[in-house]
C-alpha positions in Angstrom: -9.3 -27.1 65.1 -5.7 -26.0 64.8 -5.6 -28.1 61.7 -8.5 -26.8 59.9 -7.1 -23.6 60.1 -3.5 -25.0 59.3 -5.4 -25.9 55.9 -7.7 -22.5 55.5 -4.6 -20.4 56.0 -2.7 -22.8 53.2 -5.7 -22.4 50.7 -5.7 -18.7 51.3 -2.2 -18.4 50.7 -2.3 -20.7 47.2 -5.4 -18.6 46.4 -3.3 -15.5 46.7 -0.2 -16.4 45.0 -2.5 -17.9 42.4 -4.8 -14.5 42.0 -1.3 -12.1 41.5 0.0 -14.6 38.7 -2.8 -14.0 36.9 -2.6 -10.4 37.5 0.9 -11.1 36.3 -0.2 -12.7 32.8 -2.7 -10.4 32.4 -0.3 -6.9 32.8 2.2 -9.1 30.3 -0.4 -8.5 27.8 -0.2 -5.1 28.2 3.2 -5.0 26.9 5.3 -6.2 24.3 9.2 -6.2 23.9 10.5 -6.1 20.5 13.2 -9.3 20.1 11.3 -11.4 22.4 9.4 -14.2 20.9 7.6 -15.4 24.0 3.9 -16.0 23.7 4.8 -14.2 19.6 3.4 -15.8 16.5 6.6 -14.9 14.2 6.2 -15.1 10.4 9.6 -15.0 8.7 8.9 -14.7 4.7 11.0 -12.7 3.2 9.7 -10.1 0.3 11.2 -7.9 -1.5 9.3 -5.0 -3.9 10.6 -2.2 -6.5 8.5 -0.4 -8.2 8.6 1.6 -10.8 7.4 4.7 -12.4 3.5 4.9 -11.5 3.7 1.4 -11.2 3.8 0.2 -7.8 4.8 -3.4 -5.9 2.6 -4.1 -3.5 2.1 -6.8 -0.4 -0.2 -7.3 1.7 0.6 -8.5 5.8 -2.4 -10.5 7.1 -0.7 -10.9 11.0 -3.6 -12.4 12.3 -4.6 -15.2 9.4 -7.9 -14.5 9.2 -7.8 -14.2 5.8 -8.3 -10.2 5.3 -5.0 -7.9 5.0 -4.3 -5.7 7.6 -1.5 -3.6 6.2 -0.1 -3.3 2.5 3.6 -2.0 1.6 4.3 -0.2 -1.7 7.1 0.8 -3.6 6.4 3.4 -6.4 8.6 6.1 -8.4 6.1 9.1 -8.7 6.6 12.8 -9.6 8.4 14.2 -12.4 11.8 13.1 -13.8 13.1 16.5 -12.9 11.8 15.8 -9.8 11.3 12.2 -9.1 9.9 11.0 -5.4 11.2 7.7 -4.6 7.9 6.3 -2.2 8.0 3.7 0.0 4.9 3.3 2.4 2.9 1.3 4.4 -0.9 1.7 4.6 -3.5 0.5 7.5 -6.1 -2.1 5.6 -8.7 -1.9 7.5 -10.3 0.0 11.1 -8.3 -2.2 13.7 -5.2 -2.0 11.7 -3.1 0.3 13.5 0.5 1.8 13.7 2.3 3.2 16.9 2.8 6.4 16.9 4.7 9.1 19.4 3.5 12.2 20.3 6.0 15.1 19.4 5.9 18.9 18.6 6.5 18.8 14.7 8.2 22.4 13.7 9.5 23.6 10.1 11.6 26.1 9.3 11.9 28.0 6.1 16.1 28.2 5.2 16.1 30.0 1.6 15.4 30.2 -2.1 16.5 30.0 -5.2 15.8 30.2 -9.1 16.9 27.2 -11.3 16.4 27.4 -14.7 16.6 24.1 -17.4 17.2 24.8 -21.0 15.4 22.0 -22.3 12.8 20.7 -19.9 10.1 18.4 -22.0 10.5 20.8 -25.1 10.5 24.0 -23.3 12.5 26.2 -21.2 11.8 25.5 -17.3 12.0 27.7 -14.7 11.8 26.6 -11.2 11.4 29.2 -8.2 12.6 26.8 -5.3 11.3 27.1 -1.6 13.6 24.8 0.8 12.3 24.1 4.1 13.3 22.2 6.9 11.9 20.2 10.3 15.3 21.8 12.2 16.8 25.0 12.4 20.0 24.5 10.0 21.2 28.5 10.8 19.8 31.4 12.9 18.3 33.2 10.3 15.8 30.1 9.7 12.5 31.5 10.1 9.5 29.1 11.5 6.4 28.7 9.1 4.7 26.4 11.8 4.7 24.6 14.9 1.7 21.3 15.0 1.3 19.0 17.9 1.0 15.8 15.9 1.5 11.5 16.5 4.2 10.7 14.1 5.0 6.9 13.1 9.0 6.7 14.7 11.1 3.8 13.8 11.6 1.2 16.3 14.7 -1.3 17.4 15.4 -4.4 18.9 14.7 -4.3 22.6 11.8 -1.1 22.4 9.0 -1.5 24.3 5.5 -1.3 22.8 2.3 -0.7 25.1 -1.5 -1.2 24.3 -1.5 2.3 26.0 0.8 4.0 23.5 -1.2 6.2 20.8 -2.2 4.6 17.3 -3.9 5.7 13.9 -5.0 4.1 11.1 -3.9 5.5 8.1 -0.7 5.8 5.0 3.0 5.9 6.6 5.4 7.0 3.9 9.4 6.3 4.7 10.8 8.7 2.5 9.1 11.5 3.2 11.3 12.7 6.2 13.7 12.4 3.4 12.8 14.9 1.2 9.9 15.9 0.3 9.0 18.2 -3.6 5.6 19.7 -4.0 5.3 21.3 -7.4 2.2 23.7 -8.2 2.9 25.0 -12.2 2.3 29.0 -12.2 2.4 29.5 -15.7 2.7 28.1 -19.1 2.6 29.0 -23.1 4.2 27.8 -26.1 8.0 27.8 -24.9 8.1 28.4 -20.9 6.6 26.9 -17.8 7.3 28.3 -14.5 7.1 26.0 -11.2 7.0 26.8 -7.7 8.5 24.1 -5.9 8.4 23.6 -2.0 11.7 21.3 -1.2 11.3 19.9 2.0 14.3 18.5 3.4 13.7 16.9 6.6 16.5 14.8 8.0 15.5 14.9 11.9 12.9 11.1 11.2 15.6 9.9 8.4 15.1 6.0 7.6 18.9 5.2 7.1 19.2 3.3 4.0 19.9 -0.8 4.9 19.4 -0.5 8.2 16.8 -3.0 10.1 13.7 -1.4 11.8 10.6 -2.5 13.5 7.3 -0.7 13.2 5.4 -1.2 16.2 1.5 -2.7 15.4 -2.0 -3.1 17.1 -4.3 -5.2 14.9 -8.0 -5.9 17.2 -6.1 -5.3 20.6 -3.3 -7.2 20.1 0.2 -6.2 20.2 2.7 -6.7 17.2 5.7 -5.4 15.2 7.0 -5.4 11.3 10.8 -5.9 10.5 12.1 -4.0 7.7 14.4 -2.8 6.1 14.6 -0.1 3.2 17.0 1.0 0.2 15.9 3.8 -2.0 12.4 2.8 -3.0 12.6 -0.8 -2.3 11.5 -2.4 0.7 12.9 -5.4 2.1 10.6 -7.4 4.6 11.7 -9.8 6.6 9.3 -10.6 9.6 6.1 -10.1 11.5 4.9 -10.9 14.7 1.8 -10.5 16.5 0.8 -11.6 20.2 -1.2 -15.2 20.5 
């Protein structure tokens, strides 16, 4: 008798230790740490992309292999020459595609203006009335134009954490717009002179410093993942992807 229970107390403790290392495995999944390859499918191939003006590189990530792309970077020069925007982005493919996002009060600030005026600007005399605005208060006069609640993209390093409980969208990350930012709406225009007002947002507070190596943190169909790049003006330097097996 002692014996049989020698043995039931034996399988209950197996049973036990067995049960929480499966708990174990399973809360692992919830989790991943950026840098550490266990239970990681890692794709190193390198890829580089410049575009040009209105002519973008693009490449497409498939993480999973099942043939469809779940995220696409681009490089692209867009805007006027006066006031060129260097874009580098990267772009959700499909529904379960999604990037990691943090939750943050976003506020801008309006700093100043100015008037800038170009002699010869396509054949005619520009004139650019210049609103700069930015996502921190740069003096005490600054005045706020608006305060959102919003999910931004940050950058990630080696040794983050990234959680299946962290916040996600699916949608268009663009690197350089933290950088700065022109939006140009043309007020007027005859046969010698067109005027511009031009919002100039300079936001340094999510800057992408140039050459440095970051990690965007992923979800593609409930599994955890991250994207190594690495950015220099409006090319785009990728050098590895992982996803969880």
């Amino acid at each position: 008798m002692l014996k049989i229970k020698l043995i039931s107390s034996i399988v209950l403790v197996q049973f036990i230790i067995i049960s929480c290392e499966r708990q174990n495995d399973d809360s692992t999944n919830d989790y991943i740490i950026i840098g550490n390859n266990l239970k990681m499918k890692i794709t190193q191939n390198p890829v580089s992309l410049e575009g040009s003006y209105y002519e973008p590189a693009l490449y497409d990530i498939d993480l999973n292999s099942d043939g469809l792309g779940d995220f696409q970077l681009k490089s692209i020069i867009e805007g006027s020459t006066h006031f060129p925007k260097y874009n580098c982005s990267i772009e959700s493919l499909n529904a379960e595609a999604l990037l990691v996002t943090t939750k943050t009060i976003d506020t801008s600030f309006y700093c100043c203006s100015e008037v800038r005026i170009q002699q010869d600007y396509n054949g005619k005399v520009g004139v650019f009335y210049r609103d700069i605005l930015y996502c921190s208060r740069s003096s005490n006069s600054d005045t706020i134009v608006s305060i959102q609640n919003k999910n931004i993209v940050r950058t990630k390093y080696y040794g983050d954490t990234i959680r299946k409980s962290d916040s996600c969208f699916v949608g268009t990350f663009e690197f350089n717009k933290g950088l700065k930012e022109y939006t140009e709406n043309k007020l007027f225009e005859n046969s010698d002179t067109i005027i511009y007002h031009v919002d100039d947002f300079q936001c340094y507070k999510y800057r992408i410093i140039n050459n440095s190596i970051f990690f965007f943190g992923i979800k593609v169909k409930d599994k955890l993942g991250w994207i190594k790049l690495s950015v220099s003006g409006y090319s785009i330097y990728l050098f590895e992807t992982a996803i969880q097996l």
